[in-house]
C-alpha positions in Angstrom: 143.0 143.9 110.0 142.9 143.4 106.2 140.2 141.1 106.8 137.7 143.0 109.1 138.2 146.1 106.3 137.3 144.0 103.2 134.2 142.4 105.5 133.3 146.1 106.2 133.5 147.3 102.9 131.5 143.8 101.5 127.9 145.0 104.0 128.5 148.9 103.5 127.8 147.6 99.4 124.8 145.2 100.4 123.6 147.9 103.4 123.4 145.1 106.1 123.1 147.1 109.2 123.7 144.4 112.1 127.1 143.4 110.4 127.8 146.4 109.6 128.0 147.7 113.4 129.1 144.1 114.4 132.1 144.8 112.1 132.9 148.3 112.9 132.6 147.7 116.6 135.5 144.3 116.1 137.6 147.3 114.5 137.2 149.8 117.2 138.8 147.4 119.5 141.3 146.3 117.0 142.3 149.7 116.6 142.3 150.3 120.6 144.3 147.3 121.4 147.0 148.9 118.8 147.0 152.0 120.3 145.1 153.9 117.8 143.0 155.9 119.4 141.5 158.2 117.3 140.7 156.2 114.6 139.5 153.4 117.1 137.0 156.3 118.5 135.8 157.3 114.7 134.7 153.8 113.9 133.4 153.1 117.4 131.3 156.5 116.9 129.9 154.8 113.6 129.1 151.4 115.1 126.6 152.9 118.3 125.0 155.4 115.7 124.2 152.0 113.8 122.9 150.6 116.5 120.9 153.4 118.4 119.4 152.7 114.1 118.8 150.0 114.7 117.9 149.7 118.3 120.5 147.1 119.4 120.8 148.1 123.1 123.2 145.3 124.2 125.6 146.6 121.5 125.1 150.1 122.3 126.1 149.6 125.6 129.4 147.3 124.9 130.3 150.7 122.1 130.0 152.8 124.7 131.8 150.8 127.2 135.0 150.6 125.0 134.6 154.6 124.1 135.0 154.5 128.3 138.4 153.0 128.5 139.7 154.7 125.2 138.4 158.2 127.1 140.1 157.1 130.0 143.4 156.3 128.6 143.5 159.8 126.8 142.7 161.4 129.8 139.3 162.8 128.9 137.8 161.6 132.5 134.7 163.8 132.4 133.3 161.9 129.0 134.7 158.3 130.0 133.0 158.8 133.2 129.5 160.1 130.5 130.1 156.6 128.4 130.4 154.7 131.2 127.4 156.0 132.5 125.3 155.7 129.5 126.5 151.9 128.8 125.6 150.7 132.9 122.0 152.4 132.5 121.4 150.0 129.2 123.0 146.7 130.9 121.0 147.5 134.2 117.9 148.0 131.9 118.6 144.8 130.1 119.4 142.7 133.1 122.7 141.9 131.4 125.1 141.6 135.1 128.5 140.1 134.0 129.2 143.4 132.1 127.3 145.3 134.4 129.7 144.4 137.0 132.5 145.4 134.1 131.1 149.4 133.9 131.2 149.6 137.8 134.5 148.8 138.4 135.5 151.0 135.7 133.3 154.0 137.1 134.9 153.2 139.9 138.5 153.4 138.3 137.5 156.9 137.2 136.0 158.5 140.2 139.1 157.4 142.1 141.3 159.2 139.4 139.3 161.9 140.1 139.8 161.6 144.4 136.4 160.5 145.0 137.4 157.2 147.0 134.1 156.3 148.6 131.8 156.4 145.6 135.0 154.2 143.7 135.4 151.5 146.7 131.6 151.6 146.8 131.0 150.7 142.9 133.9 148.6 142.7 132.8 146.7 145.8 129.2 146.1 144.4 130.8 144.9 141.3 132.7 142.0 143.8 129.5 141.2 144.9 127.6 140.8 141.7 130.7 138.7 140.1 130.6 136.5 143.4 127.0 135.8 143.2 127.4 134.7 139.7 130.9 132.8 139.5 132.3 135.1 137.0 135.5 134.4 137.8 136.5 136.6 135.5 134.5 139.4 136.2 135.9 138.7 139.8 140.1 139.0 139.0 139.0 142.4 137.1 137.2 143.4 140.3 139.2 142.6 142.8 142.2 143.7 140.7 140.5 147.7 140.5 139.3 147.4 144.3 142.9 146.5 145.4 144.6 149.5 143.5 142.1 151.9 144.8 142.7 150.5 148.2 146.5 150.8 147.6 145.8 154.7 146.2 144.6 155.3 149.9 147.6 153.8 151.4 145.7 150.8 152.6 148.6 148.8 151.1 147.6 145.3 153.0 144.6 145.5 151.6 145.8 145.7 148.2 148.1 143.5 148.3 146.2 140.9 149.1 143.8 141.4 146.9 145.9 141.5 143.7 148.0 138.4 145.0 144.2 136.7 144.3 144.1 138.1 141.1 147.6 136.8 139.8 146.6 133.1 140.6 142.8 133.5 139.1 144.0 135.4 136.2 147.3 132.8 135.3 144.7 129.9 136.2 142.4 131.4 133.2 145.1 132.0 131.0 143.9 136.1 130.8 147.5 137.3 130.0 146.9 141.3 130.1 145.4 140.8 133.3 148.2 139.0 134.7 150.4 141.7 133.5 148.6 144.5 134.9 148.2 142.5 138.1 151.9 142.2 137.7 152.4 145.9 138.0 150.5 146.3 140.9 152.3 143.8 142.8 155.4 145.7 141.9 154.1 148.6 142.7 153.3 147.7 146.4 156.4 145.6 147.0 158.1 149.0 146.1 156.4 150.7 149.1 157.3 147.6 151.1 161.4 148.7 150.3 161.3 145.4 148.5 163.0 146.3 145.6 164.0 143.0 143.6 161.1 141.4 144.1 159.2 145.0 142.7 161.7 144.9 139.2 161.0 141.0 139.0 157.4 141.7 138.9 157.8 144.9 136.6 160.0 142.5 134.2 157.5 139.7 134.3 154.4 142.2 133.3 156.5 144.0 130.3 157.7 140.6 128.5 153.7 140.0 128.6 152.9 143.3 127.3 155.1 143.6 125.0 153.8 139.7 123.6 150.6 140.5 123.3 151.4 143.7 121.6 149.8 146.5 124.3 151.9 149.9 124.1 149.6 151.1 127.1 150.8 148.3 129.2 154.5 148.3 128.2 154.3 152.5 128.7 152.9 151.3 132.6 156.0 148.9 133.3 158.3 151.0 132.0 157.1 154.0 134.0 157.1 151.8 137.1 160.3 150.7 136.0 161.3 154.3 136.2 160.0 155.4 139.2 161.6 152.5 141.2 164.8 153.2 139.9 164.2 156.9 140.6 163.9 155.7 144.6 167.0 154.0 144.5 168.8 156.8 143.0 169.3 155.5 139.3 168.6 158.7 137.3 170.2 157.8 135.1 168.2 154.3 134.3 165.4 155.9 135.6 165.4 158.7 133.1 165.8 156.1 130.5 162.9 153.9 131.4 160.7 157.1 132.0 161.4 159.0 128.6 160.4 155.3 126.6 157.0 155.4 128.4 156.5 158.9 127.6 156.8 158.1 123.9 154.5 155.2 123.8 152.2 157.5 125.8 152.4 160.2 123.0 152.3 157.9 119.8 149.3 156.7 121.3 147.8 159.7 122.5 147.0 158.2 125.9 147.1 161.7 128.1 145.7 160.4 131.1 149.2 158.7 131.5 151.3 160.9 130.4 151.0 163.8 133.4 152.2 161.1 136.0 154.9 160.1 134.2 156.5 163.8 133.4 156.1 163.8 137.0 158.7 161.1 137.6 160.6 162.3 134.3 161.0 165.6 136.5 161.9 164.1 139.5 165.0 161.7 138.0 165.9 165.5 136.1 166.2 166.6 139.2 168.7 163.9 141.0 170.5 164.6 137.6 171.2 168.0 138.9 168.7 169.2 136.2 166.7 171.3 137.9 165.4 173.7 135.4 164.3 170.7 133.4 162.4 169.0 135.9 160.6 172.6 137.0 160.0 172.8 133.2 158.5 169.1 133.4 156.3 169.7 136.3 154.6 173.0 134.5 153.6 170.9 132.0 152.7 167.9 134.1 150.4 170.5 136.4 148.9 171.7 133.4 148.0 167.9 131.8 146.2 166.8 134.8 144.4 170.2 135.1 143.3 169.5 131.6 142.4 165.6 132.2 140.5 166.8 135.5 143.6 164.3 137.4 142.8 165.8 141.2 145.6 163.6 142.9 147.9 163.5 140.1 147.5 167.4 139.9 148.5 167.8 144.1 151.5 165.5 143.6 152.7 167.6 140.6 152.1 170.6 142.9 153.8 169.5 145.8 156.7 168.0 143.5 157.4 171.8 141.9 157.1 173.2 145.8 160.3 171.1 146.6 161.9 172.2 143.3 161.3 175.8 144.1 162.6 175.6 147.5 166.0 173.6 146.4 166.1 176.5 143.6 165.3 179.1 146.5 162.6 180.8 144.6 160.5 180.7 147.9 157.6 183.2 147.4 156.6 180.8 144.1 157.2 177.6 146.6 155.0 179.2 149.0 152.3 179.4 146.4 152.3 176.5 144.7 152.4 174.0 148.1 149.3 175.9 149.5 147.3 175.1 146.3 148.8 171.6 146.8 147.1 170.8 150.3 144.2 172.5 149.5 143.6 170.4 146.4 144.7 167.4 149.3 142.3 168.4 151.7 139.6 168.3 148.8 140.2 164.9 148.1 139.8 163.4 152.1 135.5 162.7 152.1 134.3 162.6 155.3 132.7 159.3 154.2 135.3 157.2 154.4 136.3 154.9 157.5 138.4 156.1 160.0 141.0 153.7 158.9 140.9 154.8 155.2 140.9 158.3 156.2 144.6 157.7 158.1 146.0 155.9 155.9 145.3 158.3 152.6 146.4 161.4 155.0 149.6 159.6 155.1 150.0 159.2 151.7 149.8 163.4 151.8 152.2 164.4 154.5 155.0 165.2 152.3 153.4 168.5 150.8 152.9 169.9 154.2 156.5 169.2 155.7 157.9 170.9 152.5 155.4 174.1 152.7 157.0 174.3 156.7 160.8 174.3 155.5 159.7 177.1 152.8 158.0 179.2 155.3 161.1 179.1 158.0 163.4 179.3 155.4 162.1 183.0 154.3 163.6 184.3 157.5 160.5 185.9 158.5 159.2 185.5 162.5 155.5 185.8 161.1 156.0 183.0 158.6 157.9 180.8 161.5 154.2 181.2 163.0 152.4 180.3 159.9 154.6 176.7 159.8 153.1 175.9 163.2 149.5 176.8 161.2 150.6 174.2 158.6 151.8 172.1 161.2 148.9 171.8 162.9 147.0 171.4 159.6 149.0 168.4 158.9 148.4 166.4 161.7 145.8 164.4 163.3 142.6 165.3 161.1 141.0 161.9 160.8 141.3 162.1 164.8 139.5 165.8 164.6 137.0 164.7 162.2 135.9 162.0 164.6 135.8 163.7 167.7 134.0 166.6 165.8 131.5 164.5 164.7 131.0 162.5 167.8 130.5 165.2 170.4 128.1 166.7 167.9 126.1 163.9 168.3 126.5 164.1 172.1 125.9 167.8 172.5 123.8 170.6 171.2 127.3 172.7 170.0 128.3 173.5 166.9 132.0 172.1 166.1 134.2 173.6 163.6 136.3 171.1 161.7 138.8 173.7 160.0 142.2 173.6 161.7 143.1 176.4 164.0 144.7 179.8 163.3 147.2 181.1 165.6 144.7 183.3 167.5 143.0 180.2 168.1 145.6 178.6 169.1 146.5 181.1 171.8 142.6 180.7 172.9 143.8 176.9 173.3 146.7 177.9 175.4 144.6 180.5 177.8 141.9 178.1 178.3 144.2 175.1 179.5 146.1 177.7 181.8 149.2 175.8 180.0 152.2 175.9 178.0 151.7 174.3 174.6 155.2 172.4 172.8 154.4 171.7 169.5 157.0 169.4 167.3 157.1 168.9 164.0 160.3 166.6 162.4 160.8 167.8 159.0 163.5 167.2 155.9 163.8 163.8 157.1 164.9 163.0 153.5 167.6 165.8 152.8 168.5 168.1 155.7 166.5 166.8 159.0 165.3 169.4 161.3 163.3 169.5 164.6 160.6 172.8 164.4 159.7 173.7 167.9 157.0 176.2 168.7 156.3 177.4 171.9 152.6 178.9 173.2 152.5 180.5 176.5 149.4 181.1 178.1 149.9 184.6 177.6 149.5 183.9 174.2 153.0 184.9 173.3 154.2 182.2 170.6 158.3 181.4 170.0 159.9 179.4 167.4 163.0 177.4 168.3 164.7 175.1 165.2 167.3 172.3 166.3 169.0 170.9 163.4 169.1 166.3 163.6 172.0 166.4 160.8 173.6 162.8 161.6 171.5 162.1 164.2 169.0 159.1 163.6 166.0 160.1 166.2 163.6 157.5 165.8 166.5 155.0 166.5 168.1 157.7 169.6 164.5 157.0 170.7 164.3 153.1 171.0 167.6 153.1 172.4 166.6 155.0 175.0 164.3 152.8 175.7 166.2 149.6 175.1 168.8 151.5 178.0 165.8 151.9 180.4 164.4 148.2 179.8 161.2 148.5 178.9 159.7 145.8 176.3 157.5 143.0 176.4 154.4 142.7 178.7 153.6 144.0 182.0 155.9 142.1 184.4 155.9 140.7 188.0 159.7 140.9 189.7 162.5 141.1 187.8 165.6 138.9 188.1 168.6 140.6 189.8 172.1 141.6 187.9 174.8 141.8 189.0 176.6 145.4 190.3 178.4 146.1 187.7 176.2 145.0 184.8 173.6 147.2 186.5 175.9 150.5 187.0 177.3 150.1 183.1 173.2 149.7 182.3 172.3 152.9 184.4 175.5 155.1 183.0 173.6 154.3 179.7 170.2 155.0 180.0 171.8 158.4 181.7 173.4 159.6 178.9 170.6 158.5 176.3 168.1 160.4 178.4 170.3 163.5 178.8 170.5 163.2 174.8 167.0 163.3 174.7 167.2 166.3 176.8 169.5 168.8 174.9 167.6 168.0 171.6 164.4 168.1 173.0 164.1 170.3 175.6 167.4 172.4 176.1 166.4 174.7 172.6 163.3 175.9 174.8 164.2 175.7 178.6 164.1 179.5 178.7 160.5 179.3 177.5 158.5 177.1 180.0 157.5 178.2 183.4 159.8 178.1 186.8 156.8 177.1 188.7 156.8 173.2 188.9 152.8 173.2 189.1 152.4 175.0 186.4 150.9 172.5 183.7 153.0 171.8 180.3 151.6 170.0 177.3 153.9 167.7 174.8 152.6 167.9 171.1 155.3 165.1 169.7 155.0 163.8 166.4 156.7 160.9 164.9 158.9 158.8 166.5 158.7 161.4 169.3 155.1 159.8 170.7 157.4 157.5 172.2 159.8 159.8 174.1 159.3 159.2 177.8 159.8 163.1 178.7 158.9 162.9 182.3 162.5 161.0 182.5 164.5 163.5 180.4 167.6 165.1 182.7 168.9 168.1 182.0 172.7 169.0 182.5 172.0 169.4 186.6 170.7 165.7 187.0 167.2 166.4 187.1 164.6 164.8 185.5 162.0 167.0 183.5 158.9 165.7 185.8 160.8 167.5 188.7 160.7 170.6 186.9 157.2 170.5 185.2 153.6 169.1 185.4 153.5 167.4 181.9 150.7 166.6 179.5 150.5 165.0 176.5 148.2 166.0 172.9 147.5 164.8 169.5 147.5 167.9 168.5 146.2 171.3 169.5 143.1 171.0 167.8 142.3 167.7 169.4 143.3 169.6 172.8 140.4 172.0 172.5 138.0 169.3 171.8 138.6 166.8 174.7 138.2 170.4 176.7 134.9 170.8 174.7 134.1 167.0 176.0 135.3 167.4 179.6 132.9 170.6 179.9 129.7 167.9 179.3 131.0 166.0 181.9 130.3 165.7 185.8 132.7 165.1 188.7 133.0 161.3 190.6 130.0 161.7 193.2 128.9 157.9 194.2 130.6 154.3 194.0 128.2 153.8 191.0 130.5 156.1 189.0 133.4 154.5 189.2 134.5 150.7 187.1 137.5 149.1 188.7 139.0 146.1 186.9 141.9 143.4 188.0 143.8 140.8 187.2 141.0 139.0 185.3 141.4 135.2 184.3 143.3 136.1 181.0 142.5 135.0 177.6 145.1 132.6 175.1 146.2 134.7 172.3 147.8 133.9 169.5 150.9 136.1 170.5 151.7 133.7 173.1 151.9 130.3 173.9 149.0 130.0 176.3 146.8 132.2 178.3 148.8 135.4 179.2 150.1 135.3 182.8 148.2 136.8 185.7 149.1 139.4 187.1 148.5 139.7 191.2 149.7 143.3 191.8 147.6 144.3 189.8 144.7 142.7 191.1 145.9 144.2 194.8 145.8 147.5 192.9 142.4 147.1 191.7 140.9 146.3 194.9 142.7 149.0 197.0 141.5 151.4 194.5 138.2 150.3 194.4 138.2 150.9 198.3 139.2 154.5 198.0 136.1 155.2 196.0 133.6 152.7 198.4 133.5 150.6 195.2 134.3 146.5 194.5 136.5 145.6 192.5 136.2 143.2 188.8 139.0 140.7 189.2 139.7 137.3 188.1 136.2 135.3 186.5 134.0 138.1 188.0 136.0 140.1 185.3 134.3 139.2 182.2 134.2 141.1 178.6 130.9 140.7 178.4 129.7 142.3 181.7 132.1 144.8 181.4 131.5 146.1 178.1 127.9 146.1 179.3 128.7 148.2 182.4 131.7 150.7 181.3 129.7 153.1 179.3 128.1 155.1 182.1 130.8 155.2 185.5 132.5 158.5 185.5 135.9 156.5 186.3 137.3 153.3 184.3 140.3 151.9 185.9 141.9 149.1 184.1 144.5 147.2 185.7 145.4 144.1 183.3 147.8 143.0 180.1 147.3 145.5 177.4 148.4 143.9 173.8 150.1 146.3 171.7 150.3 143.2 169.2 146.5 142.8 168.5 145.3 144.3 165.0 148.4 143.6 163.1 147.9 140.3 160.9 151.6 139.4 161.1 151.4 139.5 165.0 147.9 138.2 165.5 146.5 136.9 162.6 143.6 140.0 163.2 143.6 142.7 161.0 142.0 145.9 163.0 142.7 149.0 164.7 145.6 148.1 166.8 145.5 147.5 170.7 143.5 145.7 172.5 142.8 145.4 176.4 143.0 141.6 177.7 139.8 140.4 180.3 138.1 137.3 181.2 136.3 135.2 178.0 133.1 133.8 177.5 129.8 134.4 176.9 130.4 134.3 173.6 133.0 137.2 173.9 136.9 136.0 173.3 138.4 138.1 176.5 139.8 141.0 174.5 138.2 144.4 174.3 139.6 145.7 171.2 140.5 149.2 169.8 138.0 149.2 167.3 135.0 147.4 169.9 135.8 150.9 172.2 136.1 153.2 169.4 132.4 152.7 169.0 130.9 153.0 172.2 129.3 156.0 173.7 131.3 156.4 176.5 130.4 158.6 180.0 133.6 158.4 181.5 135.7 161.8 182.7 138.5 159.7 183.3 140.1 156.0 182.2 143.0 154.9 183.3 144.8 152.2 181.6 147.5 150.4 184.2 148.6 148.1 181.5 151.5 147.7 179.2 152.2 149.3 176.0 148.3 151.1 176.4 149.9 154.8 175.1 151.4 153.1 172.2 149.9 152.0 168.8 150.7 152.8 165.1 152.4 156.0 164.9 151.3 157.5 161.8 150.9 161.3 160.5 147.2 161.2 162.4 149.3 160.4 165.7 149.2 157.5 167.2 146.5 155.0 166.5 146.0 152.8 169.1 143.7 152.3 172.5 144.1 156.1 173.8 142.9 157.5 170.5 139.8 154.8 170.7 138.8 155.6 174.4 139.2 159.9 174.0 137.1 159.2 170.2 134.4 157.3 172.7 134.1 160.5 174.5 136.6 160.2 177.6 138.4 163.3 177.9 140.9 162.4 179.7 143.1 159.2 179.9 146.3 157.9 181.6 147.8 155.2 179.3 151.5 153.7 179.4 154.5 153.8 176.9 156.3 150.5 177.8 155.7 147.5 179.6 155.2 148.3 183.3 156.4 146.4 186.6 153.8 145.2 188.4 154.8 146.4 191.4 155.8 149.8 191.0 152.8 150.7 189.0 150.3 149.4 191.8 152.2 151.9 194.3 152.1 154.3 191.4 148.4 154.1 191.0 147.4 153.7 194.6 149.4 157.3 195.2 147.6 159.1 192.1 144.2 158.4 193.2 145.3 159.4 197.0 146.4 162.8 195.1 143.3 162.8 193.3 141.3 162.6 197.0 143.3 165.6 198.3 141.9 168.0 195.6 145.2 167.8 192.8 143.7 167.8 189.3 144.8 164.7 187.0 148.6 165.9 185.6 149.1 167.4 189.3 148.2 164.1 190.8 150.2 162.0 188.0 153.3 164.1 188.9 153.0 163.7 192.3 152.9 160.1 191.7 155.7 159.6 189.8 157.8 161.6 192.3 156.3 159.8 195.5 157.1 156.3 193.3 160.8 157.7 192.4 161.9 157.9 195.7 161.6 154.4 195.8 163.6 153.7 192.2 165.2 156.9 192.2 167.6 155.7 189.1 165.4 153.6 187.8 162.3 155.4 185.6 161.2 152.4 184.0 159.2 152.3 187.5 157.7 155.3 187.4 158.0 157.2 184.4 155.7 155.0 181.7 152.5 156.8 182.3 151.2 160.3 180.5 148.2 161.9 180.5 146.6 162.3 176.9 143.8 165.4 176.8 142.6 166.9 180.0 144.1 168.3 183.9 140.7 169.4 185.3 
């Protein structure tokens, strides 16, 4: 330091100008690395008026590069994101491309601080590419390193991590310490949201011997606060606090604001498992008011949110109310329309919190008309990326105009009139503290009831899959099953009995009163969660009987994605000649990576296929006639797909096939340069002309559950414009399901409407396995009757 000021002071005598703004320029980023921020931006603010003197446009633009990232770490995003700016326009003028590369990952660092994701993946990716094309390997680990936590800001933690697990090994193989420390932190960060919580502190301890080496307060104030939060999640307030309160003094010795409104956040939070909770309300004012300051749009909502749940545990509801609807209204801001569908799901995850909480605050003000506003926020909350889609897409198909906002409650009722149905909306909420099922009931009338069931020391999601586990239904679609012995098979049927009965008085009993007498009389299941799973036609009540006895069920995303499959089935015609219908069987099956060989065949179903096929006049697709590639040519214009083969719940997830995609995919015949799988993500984008597709394989209704439902093959075939489809929720016998399917077309002939037809089904296939609704009771119908 002694030496750069007795240099500067030797040109200032002898008016050198170049060495002069070389010099100052070295001292700015002395002072930066140290921390001092305003004396690093006074001399920095000296060395580019030097050289706007004397014209040096390669140094201006490095000055106002480092101006960037001191602006950013005080928080001051607007004028970082105004330096940044200036600096790229003079390296793209100058051809300079290694440090253009530099200002686009860091303009895209600040535009997802500000919740613009698309235009920061979109800078930061065309900074990959111009590192790439140049072997800046460098330039690449900084790229990469940005990319991956923006990917990981959406939730798209795969993504991220993989990315940043390339960094660590480029940037240790280069010996570029601070970036292996920040890398470092990353990692941490996204074990953490694995629930991997050694190997998270490991990596935290790693990146803060490092920072604290090479002498950077802003990275030790980042491990510590990671540090914090971690401990905070494991409920170590105490440490937490500790860890937390030493980052927040680093942050303010150094001035760097645009850290310090994050970290008051988890300071308020660890006050709070203290028992604290004036002090961590008193926290999260000032925390709310920082990142209004800084312009922080995400950090902002999450403060928000954060004082909603303090409110409500202090019982000041009215202020709770308030500050959670500005919360998901900042939220919603921050979702662009641009993004992939993928993206989209995956950062509404990341949201769901605010609008469980605002739920619990409006029930818990004991008003009926705020019970009624929950299911408003409840519907708000759920399925959007789905919506967005579907809006967008029968836009495109159609001359109507589609209204993306979520529905009120008179729209709602609309929903409810229109479908001649009963709507059941779920919504699982506290899941943390105090876990309660909400339960709002919409009558066609248009009268609307709320029913609450408290799940205190009950674990649904795992009451769910051992229901399942009691009725047997895992694995892939299945031929005949071994036989077990009497006794073995009476203990197994006493078990699924009371687990389905279980099901029953949680689900169902709180609003028995509320859904019609008359059996034809249609009811549609909103679930959410864990509850997607649930196979309600199989539920018995206290009298023995199962719930598809009682009603004609349906199933639904979500009310809003209701009313627009109703909106697609309207542009559709009815089944008129054999050239409208698509009948697939049993085709020669593909090898997977999931098993050891091609997956077995499956001869019910190719007997299903073809006695299907008859009742329409049509042929059947079945064994090598059943191709991927003529079917994907052929299935966008029949009026009926029927699809009788292995579905592969597996595909999509990298762990279980080595593909990364949307999940699901439906197994046919390969070749032609097509591998025999007809992916999730291959139907999501076709245009499809069907009224109806029926999916007679395993596992077809299922997917990844997440707070936009469940993601899977349903949500790709109703987003490719088929209103209506039957899917499965377990592995199905083969042999049931082909009497199954043979009955609900027969119902179909004889004038029933789908869920009439599906319900007659299942009872005509019960008789035959009448305690035994693995046989019959997999399949729902997702989206339309008529």
């Amino acid at each position: 330091m002694e030496s750069f000021e007795s240099a500067l002071n030797i040109v200032q005598e002898i008016s050198f100008r170049p060495d002069e703004a070389d010099l100052l320029n070295r001292l700015g980023n002395v002072y930066y690395m140290q921390g001092r921020y305003d004396e690093a931006v006074e001399v920095l603010q000296q060395a580019l008026a030097l050289s706007q003197e004397i014209d040096h446009r390669s140094d201006q633009a490095f000055i106002l590069s480092t101006l960037s990232v001191i602006e950013l770490d005080r928080g001051q995003f607007a004028q970082a994101l105004n330096y940044g700016q200036q600096s790229l326009a003079i390296l793209q003028e100058i051809g300079a491309r290694p440090t253009q590369a530099d200002l686009l990952v860091l303009t895209g660092r600040i535009k997802s601080i500000q919740g613009d994701y698309v235009a920061a993946i979109a800078a930061q990716q065309q900074a990959l590419d111009i590192v790439t094309d140049i072997s800046d390997l460098d330039g690449e680990a900084y790229a990469r390193q940005q990319l991956g936590l923006t990917y990981s800001e959406i939730g798209q933690y795969d993504r991220a991590f993989a990315l940043n697990q390339q960094v660590l090994e480029i940037s240790q193989r280069i010996g570029d310490r601070s970036r292996e420390a920040s890398t470092l932190d990353i990692i941490g960060n996204l074990y953490a949201e694995q629930g991997k919580s050694q190997e998270a502190l490991d990596a935290y301890a790693q990146a803060l011997v490092i920072w604290q080496d090479i002498g950077s307060p802003i990275g030790e104030s980042r491990s510590l606060r990671n540090v914090g939060f971690l401990r905070e999640q494991l409920g170590d307030y105490a440490d937490a606090q500790q860890a937390l309160q030493q980052a927040l003094d680093l942050q303010r010795r150094i001035g760097a604001q645009g850290h310090e409104g994050l970290t008051l956040n988890g300071l308020a939070i660890a006050q709070a498992g203290s028992g604290n909770l004036d002090e961590a309300t008193t926290l999260l004012r000032e925390a709310i008011s920082l990142h209004e300051e800084t312009g922080d749009h995400p950090g902002r909502a999450q403060a928000l949110s954060d004082l909603g749940t303090m409110l409500l545990q202090t019982g000041q509801l009215a202020e709770a109310e308030t500050m959670l609807y500005e919360a998901i209204a900042l939220l919603e801001s921050l979702r662009p329309s641009e993004l992939q569908d993928t993206d989209k799901i995956a950062l509404f995850d990341t949201q769901l919190a605010a609008y469980d909480t605002l739920q619990r605050v409006l029930v818990a003000q004991n008003d009926p008309a705020k019970a009624l506003s929950a299911l408003e926020v409840a519907e708000r909350g759920r399925a959007r990326a789905f919506v967005e889609s579907l809006t967008v897409r029968l836009g495109d198909r159609t001359d109507l105009e589609i209204d993306t906002a979520s529905p009120n409650l008179d729209q709602m009722r609309q929903t409810a009139q229109q479908q001649n149905a009963t709507l059941v909306e779920y919504s699982i909420v506290g899941a943390d503290d105090s876990p309660e099922l909400y339960i709002w009931v919409i009558a066609p009338t248009g009268d609307i009831t709320f029913r609450q069931q408290s799940l205190a020391g009950i674990e649904l999601a795992d009451l769910v899959i051992d229901t399942r586990a009691a009725i047997g239904v895992r694995g892939s679609r299945a031929g005949a099953r071994p036989q077990r012995r009497p006794e073995v098979l009476a203990q197994q049927r006493a078990e699924t009995t009371a687990k389905l009965t279980q099901l029953h008085e949680l689900l169902m009993a709180p609003i028995a009163d509320l859904l019609p007498t008359d059996p034809e009389q249609r009811v549609i299941m909103i679930p959410q969660g864990d509850l997607f799973l649930v196979p309600f036609p199989a539920l018995l009540n206290a009298d023995g009987s199962y719930l598809i006895e009682q009603h004609t069920l349906l199933t639904a995303p979500s009310i809003h994605v209701l009313d627009l499959t109703r909106q697609q089935r309207q542009q559709r015609g009815d089944i008129a000649s054999p050239d409208d219908v698509l009948v697939v069987g049993n085709p020669d099956m593909p090898t997977v990576e999931i098993s050891d060989g091609p997956l077995p065949g499956l001869f019910g179903a190719e007997e299903e296929a073809i006695k299907i096929a008859d009742l329409f006049g049509a042929e059947a697709l079945t064994g090598s006639a059943a191709t991927e590639a003529y079917i994907k040519q052929q299935m966008t214009e029949p009026r009926l797909l029927h699809l009788a083969t292995h579905g592969l719940l597996e595909y999509g997830f990298p762990d279980e096939s080595g593909v990364r995609d949307l999940p699901g995919a439906i197994a046919l015949t390969p070749g032609n340069g097509e591998d025999g799988l007809l992916t999730a993500a291959e139907i999501y984008s076709m245009n499809l002309n069907a009224d109806l597709v029926v999916l007679s394989a395993c596992d077809t209704g299922r997917g990844r559950i997440t707070g936009d439902g469940v993601v899977g093959l349903s949500r790709a075939f109703i987003s490719a414009g088929a209103p209506s489809v039957v899917v499965s929720l377990w592995a199905v016998p083969d042999a049931s399901t082909a009497e199954l399917m043979v009955a609900f077309y027969n119902q179909l002939d004889q004038g029933q409407d789908k869920a009439q037809a599906l319900r007659q089904a299942m009872l005509t296939t019960m008789q035959q396995y009448p305690d035994d609704p693995k046989h019959w009771a997999a399949f729902t119908l997702i989206g339309e009757a008529d």
